[in-house]
Structure formats: C-alpha cells, structure tokens
C-alpha positions in Angstrom: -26.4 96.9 -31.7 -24.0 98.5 -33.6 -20.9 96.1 -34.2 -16.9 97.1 -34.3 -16.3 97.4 -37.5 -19.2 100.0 -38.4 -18.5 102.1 -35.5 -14.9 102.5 -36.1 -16.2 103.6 -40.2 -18.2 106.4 -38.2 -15.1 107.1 -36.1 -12.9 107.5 -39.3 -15.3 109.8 -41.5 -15.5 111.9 -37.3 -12.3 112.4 -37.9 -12.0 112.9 -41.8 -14.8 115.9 -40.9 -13.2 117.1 -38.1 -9.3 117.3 -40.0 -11.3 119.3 -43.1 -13.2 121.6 -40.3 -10.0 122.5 -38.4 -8.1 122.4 -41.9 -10.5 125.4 -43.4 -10.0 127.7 -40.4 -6.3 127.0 -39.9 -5.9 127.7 -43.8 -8.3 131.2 -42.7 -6.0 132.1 -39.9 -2.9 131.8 -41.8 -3.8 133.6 -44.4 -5.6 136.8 -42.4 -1.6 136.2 -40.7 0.2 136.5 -44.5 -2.0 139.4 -44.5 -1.2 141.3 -41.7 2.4 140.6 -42.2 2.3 142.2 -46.0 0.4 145.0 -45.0 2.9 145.4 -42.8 5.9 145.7 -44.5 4.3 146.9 -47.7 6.3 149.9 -49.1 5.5 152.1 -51.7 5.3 150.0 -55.4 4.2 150.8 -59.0 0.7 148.8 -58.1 0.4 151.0 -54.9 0.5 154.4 -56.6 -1.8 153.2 -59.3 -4.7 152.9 -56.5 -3.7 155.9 -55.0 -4.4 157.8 -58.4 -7.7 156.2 -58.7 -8.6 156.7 -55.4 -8.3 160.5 -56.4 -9.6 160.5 -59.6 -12.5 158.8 -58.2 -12.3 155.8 -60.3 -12.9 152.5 -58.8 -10.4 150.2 -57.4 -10.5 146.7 -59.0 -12.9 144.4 -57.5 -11.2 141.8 -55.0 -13.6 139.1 -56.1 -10.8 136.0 -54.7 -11.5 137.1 -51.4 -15.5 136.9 -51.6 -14.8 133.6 -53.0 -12.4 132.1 -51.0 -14.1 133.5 -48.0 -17.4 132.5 -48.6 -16.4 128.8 -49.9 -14.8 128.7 -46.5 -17.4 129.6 -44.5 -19.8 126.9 -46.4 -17.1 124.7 -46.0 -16.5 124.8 -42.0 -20.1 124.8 -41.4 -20.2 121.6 -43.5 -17.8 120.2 -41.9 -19.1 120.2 -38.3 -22.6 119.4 -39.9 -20.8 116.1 -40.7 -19.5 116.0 -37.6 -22.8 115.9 -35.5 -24.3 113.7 -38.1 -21.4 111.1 -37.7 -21.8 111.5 -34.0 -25.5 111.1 -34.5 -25.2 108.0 -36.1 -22.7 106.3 -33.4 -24.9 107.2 -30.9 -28.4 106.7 -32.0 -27.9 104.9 -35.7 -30.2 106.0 -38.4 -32.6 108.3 -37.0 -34.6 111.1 -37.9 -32.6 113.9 -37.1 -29.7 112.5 -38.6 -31.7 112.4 -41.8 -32.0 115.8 -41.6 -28.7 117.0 -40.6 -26.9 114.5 -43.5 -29.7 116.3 -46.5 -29.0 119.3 -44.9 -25.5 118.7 -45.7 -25.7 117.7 -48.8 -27.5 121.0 -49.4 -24.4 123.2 -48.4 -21.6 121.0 -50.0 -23.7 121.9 -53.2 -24.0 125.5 -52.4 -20.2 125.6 -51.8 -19.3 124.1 -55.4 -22.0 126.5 -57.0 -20.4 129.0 -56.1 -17.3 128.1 -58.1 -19.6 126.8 -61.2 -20.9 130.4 -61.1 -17.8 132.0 -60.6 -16.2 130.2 -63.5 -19.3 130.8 -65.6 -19.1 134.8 -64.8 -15.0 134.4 -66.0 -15.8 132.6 -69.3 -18.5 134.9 -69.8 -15.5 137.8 -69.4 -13.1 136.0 -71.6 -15.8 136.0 -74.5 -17.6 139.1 -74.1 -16.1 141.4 -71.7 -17.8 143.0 -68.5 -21.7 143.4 -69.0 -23.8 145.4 -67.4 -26.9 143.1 -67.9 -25.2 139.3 -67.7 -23.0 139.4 -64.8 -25.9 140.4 -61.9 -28.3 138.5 -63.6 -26.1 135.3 -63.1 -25.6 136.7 -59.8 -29.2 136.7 -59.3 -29.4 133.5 -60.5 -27.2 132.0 -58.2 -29.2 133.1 -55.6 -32.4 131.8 -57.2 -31.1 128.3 -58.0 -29.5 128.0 -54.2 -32.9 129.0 -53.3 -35.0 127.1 -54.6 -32.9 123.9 -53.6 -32.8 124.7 -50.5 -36.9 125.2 -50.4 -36.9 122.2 -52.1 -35.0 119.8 -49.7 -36.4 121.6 -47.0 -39.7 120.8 -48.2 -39.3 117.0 -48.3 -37.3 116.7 -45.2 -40.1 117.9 -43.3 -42.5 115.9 -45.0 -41.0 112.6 -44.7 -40.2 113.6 -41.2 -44.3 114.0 -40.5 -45.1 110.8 -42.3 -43.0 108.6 -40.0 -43.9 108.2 -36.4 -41.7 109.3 -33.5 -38.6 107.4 -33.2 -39.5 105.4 -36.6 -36.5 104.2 -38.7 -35.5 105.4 -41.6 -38.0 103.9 -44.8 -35.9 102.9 -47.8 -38.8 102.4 -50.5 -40.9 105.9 -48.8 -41.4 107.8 -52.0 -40.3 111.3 -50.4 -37.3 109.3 -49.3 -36.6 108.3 -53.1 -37.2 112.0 -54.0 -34.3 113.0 -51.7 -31.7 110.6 -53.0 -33.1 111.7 -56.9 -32.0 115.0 -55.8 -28.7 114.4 -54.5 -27.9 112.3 -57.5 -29.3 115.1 -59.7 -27.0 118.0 -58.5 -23.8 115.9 -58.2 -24.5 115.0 -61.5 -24.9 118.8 -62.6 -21.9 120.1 -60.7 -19.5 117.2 -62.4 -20.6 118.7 -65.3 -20.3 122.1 -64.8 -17.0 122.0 -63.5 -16.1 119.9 -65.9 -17.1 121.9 -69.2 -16.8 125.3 -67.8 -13.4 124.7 -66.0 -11.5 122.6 -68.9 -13.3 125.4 -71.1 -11.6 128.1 -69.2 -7.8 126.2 -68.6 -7.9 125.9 -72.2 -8.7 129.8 -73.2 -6.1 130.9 -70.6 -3.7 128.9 -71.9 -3.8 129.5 -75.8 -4.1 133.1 -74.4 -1.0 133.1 -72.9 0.7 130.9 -75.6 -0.2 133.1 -78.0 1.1 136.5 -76.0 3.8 135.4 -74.7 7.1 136.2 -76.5 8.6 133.3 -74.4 7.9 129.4 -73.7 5.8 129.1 -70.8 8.0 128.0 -67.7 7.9 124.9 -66.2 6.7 126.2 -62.9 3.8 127.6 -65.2 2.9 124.2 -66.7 3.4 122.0 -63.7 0.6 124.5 -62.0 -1.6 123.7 -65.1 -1.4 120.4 -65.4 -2.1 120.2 -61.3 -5.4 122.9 -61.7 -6.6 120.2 -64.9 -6.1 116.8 -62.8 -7.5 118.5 -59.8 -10.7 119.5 -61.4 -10.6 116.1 -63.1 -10.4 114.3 -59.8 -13.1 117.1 -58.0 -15.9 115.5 -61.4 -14.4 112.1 -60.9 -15.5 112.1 -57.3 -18.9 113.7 -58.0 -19.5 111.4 -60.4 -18.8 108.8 -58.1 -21.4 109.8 -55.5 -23.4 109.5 -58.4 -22.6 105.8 -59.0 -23.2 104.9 -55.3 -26.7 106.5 -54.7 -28.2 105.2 -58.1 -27.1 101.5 -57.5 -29.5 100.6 -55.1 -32.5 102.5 -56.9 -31.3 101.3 -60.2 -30.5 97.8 -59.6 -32.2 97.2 -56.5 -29.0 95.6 -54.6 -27.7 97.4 -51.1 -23.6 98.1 -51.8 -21.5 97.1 -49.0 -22.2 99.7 -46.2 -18.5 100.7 -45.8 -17.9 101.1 -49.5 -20.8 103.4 -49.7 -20.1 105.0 -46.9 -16.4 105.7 -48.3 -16.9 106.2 -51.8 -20.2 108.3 -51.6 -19.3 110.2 -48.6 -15.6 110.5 -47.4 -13.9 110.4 -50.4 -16.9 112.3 -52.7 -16.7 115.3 -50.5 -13.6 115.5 -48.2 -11.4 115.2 -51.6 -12.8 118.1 -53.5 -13.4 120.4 -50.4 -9.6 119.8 -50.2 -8.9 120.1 -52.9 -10.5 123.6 -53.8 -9.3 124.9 -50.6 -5.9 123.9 -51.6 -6.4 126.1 -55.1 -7.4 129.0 -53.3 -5.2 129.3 -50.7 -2.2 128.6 -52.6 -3.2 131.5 -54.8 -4.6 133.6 -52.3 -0.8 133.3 -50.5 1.2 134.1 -53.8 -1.1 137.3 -54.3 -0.3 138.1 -50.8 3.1 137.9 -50.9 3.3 139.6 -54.3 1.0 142.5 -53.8 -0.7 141.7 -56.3 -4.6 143.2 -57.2 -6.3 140.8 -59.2 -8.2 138.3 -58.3 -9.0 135.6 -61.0 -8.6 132.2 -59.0 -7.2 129.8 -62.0 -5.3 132.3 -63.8 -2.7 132.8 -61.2 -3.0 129.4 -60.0 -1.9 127.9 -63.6 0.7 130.4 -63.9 2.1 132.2 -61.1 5.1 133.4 -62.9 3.3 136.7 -64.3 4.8 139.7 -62.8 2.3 142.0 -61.0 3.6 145.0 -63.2 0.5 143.8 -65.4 -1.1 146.1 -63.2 0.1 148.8 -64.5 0.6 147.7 -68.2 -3.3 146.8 -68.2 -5.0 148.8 -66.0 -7.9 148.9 -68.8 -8.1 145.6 -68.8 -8.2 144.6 -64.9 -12.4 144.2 -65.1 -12.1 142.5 -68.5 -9.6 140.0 -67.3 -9.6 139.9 -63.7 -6.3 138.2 -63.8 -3.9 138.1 -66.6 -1.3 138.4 -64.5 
C-alpha cells in the first residue's frame, strides 16, 4: 500500500507534467495569436519589398527554420508531457508495473528526441559560422538526425518488449534483470551525450556570436544585449547541469549498489532533470519567436536574436547575401 508521503510525490510531478503540457500549448496559442495580429497590421516595409522582388525574380525566400524548430520541439514536448502524466497516474494507481515501464522509457525516448533536435540544430549553425551553406553537410546531418533518432528508438523499443516477455503477467518490476540494466545504461548514456553536446556546441556558438559582433560593431554592445547573453549562457549551463544530474541519480545505484532516497530520485532525476530544461528551451524560443513577430523580422537563427535582440531588422536588406550564411545576424 502506497503511503502519504509517496503518493503526494506522484501528485506533485502530476502536476509539474500537467503545468509544462498546458504551458507548451498556451506558449503555441499565443504565439499563432502575435501572429495573426502582425500579419494583420503589417504595412508595407523595406523587409516586405525585398520578398516581393524575390518572389519575382524567382529567388528563394529565406528559410524560416525557427518555426520548424520551435514547432517541432513543441510538439515533442506536449506529447511528453501527457506521457508523464499517464505514467504518474499509472504509478498512483497501480505502482510499478509493466506498462508504466513502458510509458516512463518511452518517455525518456522523446525528451531525448526533443533536445536532439536542438544539438543538431546548433551543430548545423556552427557548421554555417565556419564554413558557410553546404550542399553535402547540411542534409547529411539532417539525415543523420533521423538515423540516430532511429535507431534509439529501435533500440529502446527492442528491450522494452523483451523485458516485458521475460516477466510474467502482473510481475513487478526486476531491478538486477539484465535488459532492465541495459535500459537505465541507456538513459544514462544519452543524458550524458546531450549535456555534452549542448554544452560544447552551445558555449562554442555564444562565443563566435559574440566576438562576431564585438568585432563589427562600431558601438559597445548594450546592456539589453548582454543581459540576454549572460541569461542564454546560464540557461544552457543549468539545461547540462540538470542532465548531468539525471546522470548522477541513475548511476548511483548500479555503481555503488545503494537505493537513493525515493523522493530525491524521483526529484532530482525526474522533475527537476526534465521539467527545468523543457522550460527552459521553450522559454528561449518563444521569447525570440515573439520579438521576431513583433519586428517583422525574417531570420530565424534561435540564439542570435535571443543574445541580442537590439539588431535592427534592416539587416535584411543590408545582407541579403548573407541571410543562408548566417541565418541570423540581426
């Protein structure tokens, strides 16, 4: 029988799922709103008659590529979040069963597809910075996105089903079960891999912009512009930190062979490791998804405007050149 003070820990990470579920598709409907209201009220601009001219000359418009990003991390993120919410409700109701197995690996499956896309994404803008638009390297690390979702998802797939055929009908979870092991390996393996990711390519990336902009800038940077760097740096700090703390939790007991307290595991290497950097990535892209909005503005490189928002969307028309090789100076 499941005591008081572990059924209200279920009750609060319900709840912590549920806020971040509703969160990600009221963030979505207020942003399709700023939209609409724009669009609106959008008059004829320096950026608008730029489009219209290559729409005529038949050269391509800029690719939107925020939008495919924040849309799809949304998406992955809202279907996440009420694939947390069964599996808390699961665990009220019928403690650690099967099927709550499944559903929690299956989540930890999409909360890594959700952050791979932003490792890739920042890859693809480093690779940019460097070397420019290729025509080879940028599908090719599209494809292998695709290939490295893929094959984890076969992957956990795989041994979910297996370990669900080894154990009878009803049977309790089997700490020790070696297909069980494999799973937490994995888990530990891509939060591992993701804190390190972000970590190298997005310091990597804050860094480039910045001396960039240093270094063409005939002015100091403004304040507004640095406060929004430091804030992108000690976000992406605190989205590896918390990674890296899942980490910690899920390796104790197979490394030292001592259970942590169940609420502290359940806090650290759940609640906190994913709720905090769902929130905040969502809160990086929609705060720079809402300045583009309201500015009009065409290009779409997620950390660039979010470190400094100050950069006037005439770039447009100053760079139009350089809109696929930096897909946002401004």
């Amino acid at each position: 029988m499941m005591d008081s003070g572990e059924r209200n820990s279920w009750v609060s990470g319900l709840v912590v799922y549920s806020i971040l579920s509703a969160s990600v598709l009221l963030l979505a409907l207020r942003n399709i709103y700023l939209q609409c209201c724009v669009h609106a009220d959008e008059k004829s601009t320096e950026s608008e008659r730029l489009v219209s001219s290559q729409r005529q000359s038949g050269s391509p418009r800029p690719k939107n590529q925020l939008n495919y990003i924040q849309r799809m991390f949304s998406v992955v993120m809202f279907l996440f979040g009420l694939g947390r919410v069964g599996w808390c409700a699961m665990r009220m109701d019928a403690g650690d069963s099967l099927t709550s197995f499944a559903l929690n690996r299956l989540c930890f499956v999409s909360f890594f597809s959700a952050f791979c896309l932003i490792v890739f994404y920042l890859a693809e803008s480093l690779h940019k910075r460097y070397f420019g638009e290729s025509l080879t390297f940028l599908p090719n690390l599209g494809w292998a996105f695709l290939a490295v979702n893929s094959i984890l998802w076969v992957i956990s797939v795989s041994l979910i089903i297996v370990y669900i055929v080894q154990q009878s009908p009803g049977g309790a979870i089997q700490e020790g079960n070696v297909i069980y092991e494999l799973t937490i390996v994995l888990v530990i393996a891509v939060d591992f891999l993701l804190a390190l990711a972000i970590s190298i390519f997005g310091f990597r990336l804050y860094y480039l912009r910045s001396k960039n902009r240093l270094a063409s800038s005939a002015t100091p940077p403004s304040a507004e512009g640095t406060r929004h760097l430091i804030v992108s740096i000690l976000s992406t700090l605190a989205i590896a930190a918390c990674f890296l703390a899942r980490v910690v939790m899920f390796a104790w007991r197979p490394i030292t062979g001592q259970l942590l307290d169940p609420l502290v595991f359940r806090v650290v290497g759940y609640y906190v490791a994913e709720a905090l950097p769902a929130s905040l990535q969502l809160l990086l892209l929609y705060s720079v998804k809402e300045k583009q909005t309201q500015r009009s503005q065409y290009i779409d490189d997620l950390y660039d405007n979010f470190s400094d928002p100050s950069v006037s969307s005439s770039v447009i028309g100053n760079h139009q050149q350089k809109l696929d090789h930096d897909d946002q100076r401004g």
